[in-house]
C-alpha positions in Angstrom: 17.1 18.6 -1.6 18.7 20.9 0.8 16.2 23.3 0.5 14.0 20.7 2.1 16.3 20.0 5.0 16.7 24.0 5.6 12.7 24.6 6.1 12.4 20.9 8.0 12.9 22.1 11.5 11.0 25.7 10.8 7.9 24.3 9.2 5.5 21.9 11.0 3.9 20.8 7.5 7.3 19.1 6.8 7.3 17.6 9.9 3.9 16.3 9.9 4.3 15.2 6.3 8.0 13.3 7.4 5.8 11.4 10.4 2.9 10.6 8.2 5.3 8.5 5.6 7.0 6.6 8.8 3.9 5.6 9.8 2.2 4.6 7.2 5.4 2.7 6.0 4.7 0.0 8.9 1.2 -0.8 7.3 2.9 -0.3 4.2 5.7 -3.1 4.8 3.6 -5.3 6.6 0.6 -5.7 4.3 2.2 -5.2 0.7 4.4 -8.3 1.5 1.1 -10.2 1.5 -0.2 -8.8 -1.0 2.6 -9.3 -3.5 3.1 -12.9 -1.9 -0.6 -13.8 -2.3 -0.9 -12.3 -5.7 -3.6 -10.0 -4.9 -2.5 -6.9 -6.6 -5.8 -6.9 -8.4 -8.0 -7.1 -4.9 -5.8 -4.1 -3.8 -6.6 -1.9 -6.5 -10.5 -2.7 -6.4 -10.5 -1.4 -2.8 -9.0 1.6 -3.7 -11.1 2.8 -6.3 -13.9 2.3 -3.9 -12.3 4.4 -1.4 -12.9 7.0 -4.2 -16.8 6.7 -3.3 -16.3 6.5 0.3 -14.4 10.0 -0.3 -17.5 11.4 -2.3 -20.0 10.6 -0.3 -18.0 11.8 3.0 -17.4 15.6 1.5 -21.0 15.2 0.0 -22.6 14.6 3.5 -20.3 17.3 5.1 -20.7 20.3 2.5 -24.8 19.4 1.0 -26.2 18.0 4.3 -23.8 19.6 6.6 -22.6 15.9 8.3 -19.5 17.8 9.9 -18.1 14.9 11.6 -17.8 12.6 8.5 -14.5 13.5 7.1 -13.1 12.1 3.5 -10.6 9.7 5.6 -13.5 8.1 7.7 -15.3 7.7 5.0 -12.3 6.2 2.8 -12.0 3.6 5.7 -15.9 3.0 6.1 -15.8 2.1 1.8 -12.8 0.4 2.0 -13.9 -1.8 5.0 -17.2 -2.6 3.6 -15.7 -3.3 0.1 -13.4 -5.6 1.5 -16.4 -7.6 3.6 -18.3 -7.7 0.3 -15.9 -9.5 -2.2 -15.0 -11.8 0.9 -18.9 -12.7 1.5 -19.7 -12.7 -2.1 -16.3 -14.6 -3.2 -16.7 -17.5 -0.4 -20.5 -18.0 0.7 -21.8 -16.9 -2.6 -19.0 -19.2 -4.5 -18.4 -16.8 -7.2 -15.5 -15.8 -9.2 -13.2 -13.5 -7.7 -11.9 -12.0 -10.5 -15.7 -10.9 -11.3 -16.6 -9.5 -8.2 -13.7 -7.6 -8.1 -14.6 -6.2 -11.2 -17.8 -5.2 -9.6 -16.7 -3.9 -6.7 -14.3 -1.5 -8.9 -17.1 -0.2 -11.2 -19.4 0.3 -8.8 -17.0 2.3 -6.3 -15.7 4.4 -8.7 -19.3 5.3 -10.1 -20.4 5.6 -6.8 -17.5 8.3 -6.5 -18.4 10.1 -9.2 -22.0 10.6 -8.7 -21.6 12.1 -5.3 -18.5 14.2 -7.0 -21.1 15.8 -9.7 -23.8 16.3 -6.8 -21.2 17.7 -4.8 -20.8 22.3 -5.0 -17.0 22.7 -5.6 -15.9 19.3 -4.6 -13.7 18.9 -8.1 -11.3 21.8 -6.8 -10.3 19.2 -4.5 -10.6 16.3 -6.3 -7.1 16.3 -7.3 -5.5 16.2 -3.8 -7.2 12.6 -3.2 -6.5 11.2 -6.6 -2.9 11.8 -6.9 -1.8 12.5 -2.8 -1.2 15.4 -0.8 1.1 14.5 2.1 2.1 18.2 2.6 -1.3 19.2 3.6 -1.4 16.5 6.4 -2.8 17.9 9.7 -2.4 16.4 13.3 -6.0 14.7 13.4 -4.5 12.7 9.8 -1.7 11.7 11.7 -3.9 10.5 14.8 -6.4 8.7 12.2 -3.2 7.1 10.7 -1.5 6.0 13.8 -4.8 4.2 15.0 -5.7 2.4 12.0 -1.5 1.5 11.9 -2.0 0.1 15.3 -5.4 -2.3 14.4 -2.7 -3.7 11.4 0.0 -4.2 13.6 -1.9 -5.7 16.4 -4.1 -8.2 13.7 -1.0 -8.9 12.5 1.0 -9.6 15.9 -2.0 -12.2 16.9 -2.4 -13.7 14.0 0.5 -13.9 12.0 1.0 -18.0 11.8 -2.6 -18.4 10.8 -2.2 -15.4 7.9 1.0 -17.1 6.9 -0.4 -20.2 6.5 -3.3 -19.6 4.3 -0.8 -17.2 2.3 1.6 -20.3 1.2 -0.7 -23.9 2.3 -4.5 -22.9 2.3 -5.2 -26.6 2.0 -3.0 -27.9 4.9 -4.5 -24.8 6.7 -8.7 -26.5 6.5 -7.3 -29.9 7.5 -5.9 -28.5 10.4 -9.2 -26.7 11.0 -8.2 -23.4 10.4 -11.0 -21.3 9.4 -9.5 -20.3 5.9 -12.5 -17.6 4.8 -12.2 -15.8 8.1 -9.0 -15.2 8.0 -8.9 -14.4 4.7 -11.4 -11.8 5.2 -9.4 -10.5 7.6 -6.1 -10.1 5.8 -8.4 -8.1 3.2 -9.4 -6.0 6.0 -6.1 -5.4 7.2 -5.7 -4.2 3.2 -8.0 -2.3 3.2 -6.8 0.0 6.1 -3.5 0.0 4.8 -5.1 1.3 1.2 -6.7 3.8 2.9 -3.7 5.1 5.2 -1.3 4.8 1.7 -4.0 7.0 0.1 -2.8 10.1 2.4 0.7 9.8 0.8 0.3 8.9 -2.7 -3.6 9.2 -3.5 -5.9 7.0 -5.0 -3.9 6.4 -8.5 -0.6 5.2 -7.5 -1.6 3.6 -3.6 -1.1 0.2 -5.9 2.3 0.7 -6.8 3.5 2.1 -2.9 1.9 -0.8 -1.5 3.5 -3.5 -3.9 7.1 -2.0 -5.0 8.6 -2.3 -1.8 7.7 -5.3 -0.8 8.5 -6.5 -4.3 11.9 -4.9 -3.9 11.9 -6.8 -0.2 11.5 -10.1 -1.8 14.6 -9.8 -4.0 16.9 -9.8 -0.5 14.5 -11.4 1.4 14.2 -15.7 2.0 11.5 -15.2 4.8 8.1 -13.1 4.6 9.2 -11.8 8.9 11.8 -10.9 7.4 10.5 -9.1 3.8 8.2 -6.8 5.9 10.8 -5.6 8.0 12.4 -4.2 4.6 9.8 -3.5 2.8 8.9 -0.9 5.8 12.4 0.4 5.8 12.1 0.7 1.8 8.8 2.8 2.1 10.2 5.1 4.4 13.5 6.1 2.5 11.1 6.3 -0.7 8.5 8.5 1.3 11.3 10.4 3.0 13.2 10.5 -0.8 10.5 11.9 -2.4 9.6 14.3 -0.3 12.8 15.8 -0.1 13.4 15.5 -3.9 10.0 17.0 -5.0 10.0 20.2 -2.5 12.3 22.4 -4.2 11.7 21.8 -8.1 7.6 22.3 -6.5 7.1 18.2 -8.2 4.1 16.1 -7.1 5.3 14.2 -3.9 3.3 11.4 -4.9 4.6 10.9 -8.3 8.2 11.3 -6.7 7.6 8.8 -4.3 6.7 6.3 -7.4 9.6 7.3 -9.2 12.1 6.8 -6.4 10.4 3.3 -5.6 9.7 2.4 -9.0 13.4 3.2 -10.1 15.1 1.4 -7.0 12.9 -1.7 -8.0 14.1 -1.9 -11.6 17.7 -1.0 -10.3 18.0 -3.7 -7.9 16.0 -6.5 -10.6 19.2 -5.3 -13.3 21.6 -5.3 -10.9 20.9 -8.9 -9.6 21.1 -10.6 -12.9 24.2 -9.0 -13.8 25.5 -10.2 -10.1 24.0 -13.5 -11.3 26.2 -13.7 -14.6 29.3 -12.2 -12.7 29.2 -14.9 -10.1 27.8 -17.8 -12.7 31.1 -16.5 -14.5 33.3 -16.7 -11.7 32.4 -20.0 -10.8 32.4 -21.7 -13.9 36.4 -20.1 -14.3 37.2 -21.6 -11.2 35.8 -24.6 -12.4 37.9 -24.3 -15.5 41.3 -23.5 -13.7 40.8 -26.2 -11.4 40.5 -28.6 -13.9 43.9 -27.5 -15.8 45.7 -27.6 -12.8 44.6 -31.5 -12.4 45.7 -31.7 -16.0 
């Protein structure tokens, strides 16, 4: 890890790579505490793997039909978006199952993906960079794309927040009020979408699940109030971003896979470590109880 902190302030890549986890740890925060509060871990990852066909069909337009402007990130977001309209049209007008169109949505994104990936001239030799994360090789237009799509979460979220918390704990309450359950909704999967695709620049496609759900599971475990679970769950991302980059730069270790390992670890850490504070303090209380009742003796 000191290696890391002696080529921070001489290398822009570590720089960038430091600013592109704070940022997307807001999104991060914000958006994994509904996701983990609303269960819909599973919705999550069928965005993602359809990212992986917005990606292939992106490089495919830029290197086969020489699209310059349509980079891998726009067209992550343009997948992701669309995906997220789909299983919200098909889920509520259409009245199906949600679990099933998820399915759907994931088959069809990742086959979508890997038929542009096989039509694609040297597109595997990149292929791993979007799969498993590549924060080192962020530029300054990433971190511009990242900031912008940050501030539509932030702003969505600033608006709207008592009608998404509402249809997060009392959808019911939330129609007899008159609330307009399915739009919202289908913007809260928008909003996850975005955040999917700005997690994808730090961890890749395979593990964006885990970075968007560990810490605001960890959150939850010291948090009583979703405000006030985001606002940790951000802080958690960034030390685990921040961690892993500086743990994984001098033994040359996937960032990504650090970052899970950290997060992943701390999680596990603080779920053992409360129930043994639970049976310390269950124990502690039930000798009090004990003593006080020999001394009435």
């Amino acid at each position: 890890m000191s290696l890391f902190w002696e080529h921070f302030f001489n290398h822009a890549f570590l720089q960038y790579a430091i600013l592109a986890g704070l940022l997307a740890s807001v999104a991060c925060g914000v958006v994994g505490s509904f996701v983990v509060v609303r269960r819909m871990t599973y919705l999550a990852g069928a965005i993602a793997h359809c990212v992986l066909g917005g990606m292939g069909a992106a490089r495919y337009l830029q290197r086969v039909q020489g699209v310059t402007w349509m980079t891998p990130f726009l067209g992550a977001t343009f997948a992701a978006v669309v995906a997220a309209l789909i299983i919200s049209v098909v889920t509520f007008k259409g009245r199906q199952r949600e679990d099933t169109v998820l399915s759907a949505v994931w088959a069809i994104g990742m086959a979508t993906g890997i038929s542009f990936i096989t039509a694609t001239p040297g597109y595997s030799e990149d292929l791993m960079s979007y799969l498993f994360g590549n924060i080192l090789m962020v530029g300054a237009s990433d971190l511009l794309h990242i900031a912008m799509l940050d501030a539509v979460v932030v702003a969505l979220m600033f608006l709207f927040y008592d009608k998404f918390l509402v249809i997060s704990f009392l959808p019911e309450l939330a129609r007899l009020r008159g609330v307009r359950v399915d739009v919202y909704h289908t913007a809260l999967l928008v909003l996850t979408s975005l955040t999917v695709v700005i997690l994808t620049q730090v961890v890749g496609l395979v593990m964006v699940i885990a970075l968007l759900t560990l810490p605001a599971a960890t959150a939850f475990q010291f948090a009583g109030r979703l405000w006030s679970a985001m606002i940790i769950a951000a802080g958690l991302c960034v030390l685990f971003t921040i961690g892993g980059i500086a743990l994984s730069y001098g033994p040359e270790l996937p960032v990504g896979a650090t970052v899970i390992q950290l997060a992943g670890g701390v999680y596990l850490l603080v779920l053992f470590g409360k129930k043994v504070w639970r049976r310390l303090h269950q124990r502690a209380i039930t000798n009090r109880s004990s003593n006080a009742a020999e001394q009435k003796i």
